[in-house]
C-alpha positions, 0 to 999 in steps of 0.5 A: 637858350642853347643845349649840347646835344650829344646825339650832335656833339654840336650845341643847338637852340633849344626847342620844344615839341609843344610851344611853352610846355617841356617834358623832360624824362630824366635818369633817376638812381639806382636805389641799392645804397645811399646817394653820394655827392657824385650821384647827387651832381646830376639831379641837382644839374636837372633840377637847376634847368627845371627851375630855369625853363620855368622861369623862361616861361614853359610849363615843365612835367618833369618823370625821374625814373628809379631803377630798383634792379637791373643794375650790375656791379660791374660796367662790363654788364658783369657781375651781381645785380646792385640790388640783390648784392644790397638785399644781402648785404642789408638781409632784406628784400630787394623791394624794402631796399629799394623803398628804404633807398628810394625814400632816402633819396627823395629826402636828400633831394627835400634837404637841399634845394632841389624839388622832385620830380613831376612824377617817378617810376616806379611810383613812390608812396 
């Protein structure tokens, strides 16, 4: 199997570190709103090449890591922080806002075909 490595711009053959195990870490959401299909395009996409390396053969630990502050409103490092703008807006702790959005986000990933990950970060209930 070939990958793109963008670190390269080059497509390489796809090795492991250790023979028939894979650990994929992978970027979770920012967990201040709900999910839309866009959002939703790239952990279905991690999901599909866990299902495909596990039917290659390896054995995958896949870690999603849920970012739950950190995250500006603007892409120029700009801006209110995501979460505390969705604890405003919703007059609740950023911590119940990211438990709300976190457990939304894992039953959007259990109504469709995706599976979740190995484990996540922060760790959910």
């Amino acid at each position: 199997m070939y990958l793109y490595n963008s670190a390269t711009h080059k497509k390489e053959e796809f090795k492991t570190h250790t023979p028939n195990h894979v650990e994929m870490y992978t970027c979770g959401p920012t967990v201040y709103h709900f999910a839309h299909i866009g959002n939703l395009r790239s952990y279905i996409m991690e999901d599909v090449l866990e299902k495909y390396l596990r039917f290659s053969g390896y054995s995958v630990n896949r870690v999603m890591n849920i970012t739950d502050v950190g995250h500006l409103t603007s892409d120029a490092d700009e801006g209110e922080d995501k979460m505390v703008k969705g604890a405003k807006r919703e007059h609740k702790t950023v911590m119940e806002i990211a438990k709300f959005y976190t457990d939304a986000f894992f039953a959007d990933c259990r109504s469709s075909t995706s599976s979740a990950p190995t484990s996540s970060s922060p760790q959910r209930a």
